[in-house]
GUTIVO-42571 format. One record per residue (C-alpha): residue number from 1; x, y, z. Coordinates in Angstrom, 2 decimals. Layout:
<recs>
seq  x  y  z
NUM  X  Y  Z
...
</recs>
This chain:
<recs>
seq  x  y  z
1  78.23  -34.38  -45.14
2  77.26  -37.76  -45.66
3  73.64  -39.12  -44.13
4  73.65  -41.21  -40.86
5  71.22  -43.61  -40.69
6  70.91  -45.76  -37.76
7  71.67  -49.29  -37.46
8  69.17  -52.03  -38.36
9  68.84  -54.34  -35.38
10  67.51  -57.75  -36.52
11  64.54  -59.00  -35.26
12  63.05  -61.87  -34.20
13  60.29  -63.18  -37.01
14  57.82  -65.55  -35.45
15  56.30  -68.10  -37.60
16  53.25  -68.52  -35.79
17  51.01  -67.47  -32.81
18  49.96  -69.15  -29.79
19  47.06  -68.60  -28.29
20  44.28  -70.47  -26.33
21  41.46  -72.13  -28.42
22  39.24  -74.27  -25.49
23  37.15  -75.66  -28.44
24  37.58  -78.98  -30.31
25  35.29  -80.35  -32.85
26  35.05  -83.98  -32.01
27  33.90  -84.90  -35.61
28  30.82  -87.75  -35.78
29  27.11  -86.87  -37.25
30  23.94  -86.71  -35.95
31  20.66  -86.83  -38.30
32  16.82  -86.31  -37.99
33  13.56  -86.91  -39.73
34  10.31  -85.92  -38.21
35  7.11  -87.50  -39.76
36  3.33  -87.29  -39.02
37  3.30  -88.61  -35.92
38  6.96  -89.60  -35.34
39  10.63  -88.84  -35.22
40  13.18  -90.68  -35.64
41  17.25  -89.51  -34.78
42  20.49  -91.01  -35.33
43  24.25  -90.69  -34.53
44  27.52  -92.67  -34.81
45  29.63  -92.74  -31.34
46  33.10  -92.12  -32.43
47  34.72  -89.70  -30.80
48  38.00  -88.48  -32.32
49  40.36  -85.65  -31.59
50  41.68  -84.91  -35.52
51  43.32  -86.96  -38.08
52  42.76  -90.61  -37.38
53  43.65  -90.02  -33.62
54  40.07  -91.74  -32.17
55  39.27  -90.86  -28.54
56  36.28  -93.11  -28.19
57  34.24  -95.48  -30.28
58  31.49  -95.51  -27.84
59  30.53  -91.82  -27.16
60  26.97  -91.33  -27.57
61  25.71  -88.21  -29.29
62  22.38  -88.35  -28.72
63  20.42  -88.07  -25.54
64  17.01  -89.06  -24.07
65  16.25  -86.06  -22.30
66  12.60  -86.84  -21.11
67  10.05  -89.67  -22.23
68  9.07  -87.85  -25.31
69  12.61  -85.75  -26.41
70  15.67  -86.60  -27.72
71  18.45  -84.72  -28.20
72  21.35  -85.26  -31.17
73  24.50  -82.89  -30.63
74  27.56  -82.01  -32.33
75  30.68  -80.88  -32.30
76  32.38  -80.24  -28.81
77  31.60  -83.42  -26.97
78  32.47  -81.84  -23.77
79  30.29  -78.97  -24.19
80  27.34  -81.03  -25.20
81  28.14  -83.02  -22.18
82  27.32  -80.23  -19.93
83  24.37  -78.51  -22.31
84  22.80  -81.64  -21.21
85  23.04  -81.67  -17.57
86  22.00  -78.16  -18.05
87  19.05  -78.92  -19.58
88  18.01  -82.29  -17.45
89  18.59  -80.29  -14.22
90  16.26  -77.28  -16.08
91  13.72  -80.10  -16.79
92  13.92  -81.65  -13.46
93  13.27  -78.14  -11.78
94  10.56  -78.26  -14.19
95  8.57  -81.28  -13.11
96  9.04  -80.66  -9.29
97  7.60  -77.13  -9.95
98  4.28  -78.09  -12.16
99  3.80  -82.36  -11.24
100  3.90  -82.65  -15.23
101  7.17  -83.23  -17.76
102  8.53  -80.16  -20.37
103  6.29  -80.94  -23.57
104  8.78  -81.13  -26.72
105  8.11  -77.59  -27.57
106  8.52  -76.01  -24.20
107  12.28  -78.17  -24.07
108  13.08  -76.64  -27.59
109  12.60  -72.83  -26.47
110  14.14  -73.58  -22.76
111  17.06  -74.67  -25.35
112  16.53  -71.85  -27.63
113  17.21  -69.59  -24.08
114  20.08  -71.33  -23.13
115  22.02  -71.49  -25.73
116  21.76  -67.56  -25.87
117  22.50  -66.93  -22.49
118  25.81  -68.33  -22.90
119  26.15  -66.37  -26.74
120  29.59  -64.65  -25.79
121  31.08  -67.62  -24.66
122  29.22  -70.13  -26.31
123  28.40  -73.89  -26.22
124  30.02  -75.52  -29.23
125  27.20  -77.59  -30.38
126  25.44  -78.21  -32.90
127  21.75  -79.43  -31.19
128  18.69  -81.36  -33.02
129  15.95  -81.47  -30.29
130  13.19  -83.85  -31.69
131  9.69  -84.99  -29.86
132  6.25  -85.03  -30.67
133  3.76  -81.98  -30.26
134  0.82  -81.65  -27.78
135  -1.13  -82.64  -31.80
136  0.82  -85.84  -31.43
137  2.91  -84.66  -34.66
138  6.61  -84.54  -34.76
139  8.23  -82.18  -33.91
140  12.01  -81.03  -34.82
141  14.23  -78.20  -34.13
142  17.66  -77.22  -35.53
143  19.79  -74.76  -33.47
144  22.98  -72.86  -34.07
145  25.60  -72.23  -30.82
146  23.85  -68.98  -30.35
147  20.34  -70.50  -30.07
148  18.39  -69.75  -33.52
149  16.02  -71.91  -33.78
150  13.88  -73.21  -36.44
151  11.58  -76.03  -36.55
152  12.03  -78.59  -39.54
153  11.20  -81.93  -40.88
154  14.85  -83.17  -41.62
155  18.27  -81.88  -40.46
156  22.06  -83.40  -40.41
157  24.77  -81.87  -37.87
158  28.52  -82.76  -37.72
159  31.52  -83.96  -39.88
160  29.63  -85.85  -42.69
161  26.75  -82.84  -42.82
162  28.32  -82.19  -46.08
163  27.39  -85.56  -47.40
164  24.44  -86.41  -45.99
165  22.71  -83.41  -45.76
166  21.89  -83.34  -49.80
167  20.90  -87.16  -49.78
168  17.75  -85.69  -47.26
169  17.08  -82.57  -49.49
170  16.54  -85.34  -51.88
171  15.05  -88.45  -50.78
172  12.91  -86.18  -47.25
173  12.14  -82.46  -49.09
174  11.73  -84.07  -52.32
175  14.26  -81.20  -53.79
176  14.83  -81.60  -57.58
177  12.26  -83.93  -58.43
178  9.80  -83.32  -60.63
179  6.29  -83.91  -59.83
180  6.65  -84.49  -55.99
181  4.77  -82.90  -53.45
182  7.26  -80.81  -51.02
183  5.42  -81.34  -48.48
184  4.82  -84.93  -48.28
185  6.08  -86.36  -45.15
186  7.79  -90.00  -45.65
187  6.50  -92.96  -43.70
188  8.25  -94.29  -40.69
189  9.92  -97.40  -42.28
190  10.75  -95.11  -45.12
191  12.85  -92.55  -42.75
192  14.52  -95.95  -40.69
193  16.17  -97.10  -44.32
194  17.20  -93.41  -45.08
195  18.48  -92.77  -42.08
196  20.55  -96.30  -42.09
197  21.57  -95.83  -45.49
198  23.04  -92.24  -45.12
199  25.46  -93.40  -42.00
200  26.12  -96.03  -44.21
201  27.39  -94.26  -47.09
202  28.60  -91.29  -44.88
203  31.01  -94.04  -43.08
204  32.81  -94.78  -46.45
205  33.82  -90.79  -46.93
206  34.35  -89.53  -43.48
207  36.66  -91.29  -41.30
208  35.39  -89.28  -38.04
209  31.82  -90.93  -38.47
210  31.52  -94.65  -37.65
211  31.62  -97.67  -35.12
212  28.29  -97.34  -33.91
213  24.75  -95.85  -34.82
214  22.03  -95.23  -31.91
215  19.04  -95.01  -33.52
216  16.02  -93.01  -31.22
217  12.32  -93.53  -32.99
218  9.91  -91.07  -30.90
219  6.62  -91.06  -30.70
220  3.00  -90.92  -28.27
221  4.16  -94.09  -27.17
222  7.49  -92.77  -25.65
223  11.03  -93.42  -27.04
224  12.30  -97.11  -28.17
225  16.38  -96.83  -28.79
226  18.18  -99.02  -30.65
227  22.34  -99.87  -31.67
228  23.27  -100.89  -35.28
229  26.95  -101.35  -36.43
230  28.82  -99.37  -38.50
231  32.64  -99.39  -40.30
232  35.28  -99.26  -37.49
233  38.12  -98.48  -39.79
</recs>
């Protein structure tokens, strides 16, 4: 007797799943270079939403949070947004509590906490916090989502990281060169050309970094903000 086998019923193949993503990565680049008794940070403000679709050509990325910190962000604009708020209401609570502001390294573990608190469902930022130190030194702290922190002298976030981080191992941490002193921290009108030149350059290879550059110099003397233009193509 012959074999039955039963009958193949076609299927329907789907090409592709959908499912819900509530991140975007709204490109741009922030940068920042901490020096003896200084900091300086930089970001563009476009805003874009993938491709050459631009949301926003004015969207700052960086934040005064207090008369001494700054804060430089990216990734999720919207996120960042709120991390913010988070962190100025935080601050505020702060003040009211002990009649004196968050010093730079109090903000950057308060940030540190944060960010972790929120770890399975995080913030999709990138954050530089930058101030100066109770020693009147700079102070700077890279982050991950998940709030690892490490204090540093130079670090790049964001679209053109890629491109401008190795121009600051270079010309900031003195990587590769022979003879120089790895510890040597540049002088303030040193870090202002470095940190114009690598938006600059950045702006000619990544088309989700331009239109505008804030520019933040801390130091004891508070925080002086300036706005330099960049490509807008």
């Amino acid at each position: 007797m012959q074999k039955q086998y039963p009958a193949q019923v076609p299927t329907e193949v789907h090409s592709h799943q959908n499912r819900w993503d509530p991140y975007v990565d709204n490109g741009g680049t922030s940068l920042a270079i901490a020096g003896a008794d200084y900091v300086i940070v930089a970001s563009d403000t476009r805003q874009s939403n993938g491709g050459y679709s631009i949301n926003s050509r004015t969207e700052p990325k960086a934040f005064k949070l207090s008369n001494n910190v700054v804060l430089a962000t990216s990734g999720f604009a919207a996120d960042a947004k709120r991390l913010v708020e988070v962190l100025e209401q935080n601050a505020l609570t702060y003040f009211y509590k002990h009649n004196k502001q968050m010093t730079a390294p109090a903000m950057a573990q308060m940030l540190s906490n944060t960010l972790y608190g929120r770890r399975f469902f995080p913030y999709y930022v990138f954050p530089i916090l930058a101030g100066v130190d109770a020693q009147g030194k700079g102070a700077l702290f890279a982050y991950d989502p998940v709030g690892n922190m490490e204090r540093v002298n130079y670090q790049a976030y964001g679209s053109a990281a890629a491109l401008v981080q190795p121009f600051l191992d270079n010309v900031v941490g003195f990587k590769n060169q022979r003879g120089a002193d790895p510890n040597r921290l540049i002088e303030r009108d040193e870090a202002m050309r470095f940190a114009v030149d690598a938006f600059t350059s950045a702006t000619e290879r990544d088309i989700y970094t331009g239109d505008w550059l804030d520019i933040f110099v801390i130091d004891k003397d508070g925080v002086k903000h300036e706005k330099r233009e960049l490509k807008h193509d």
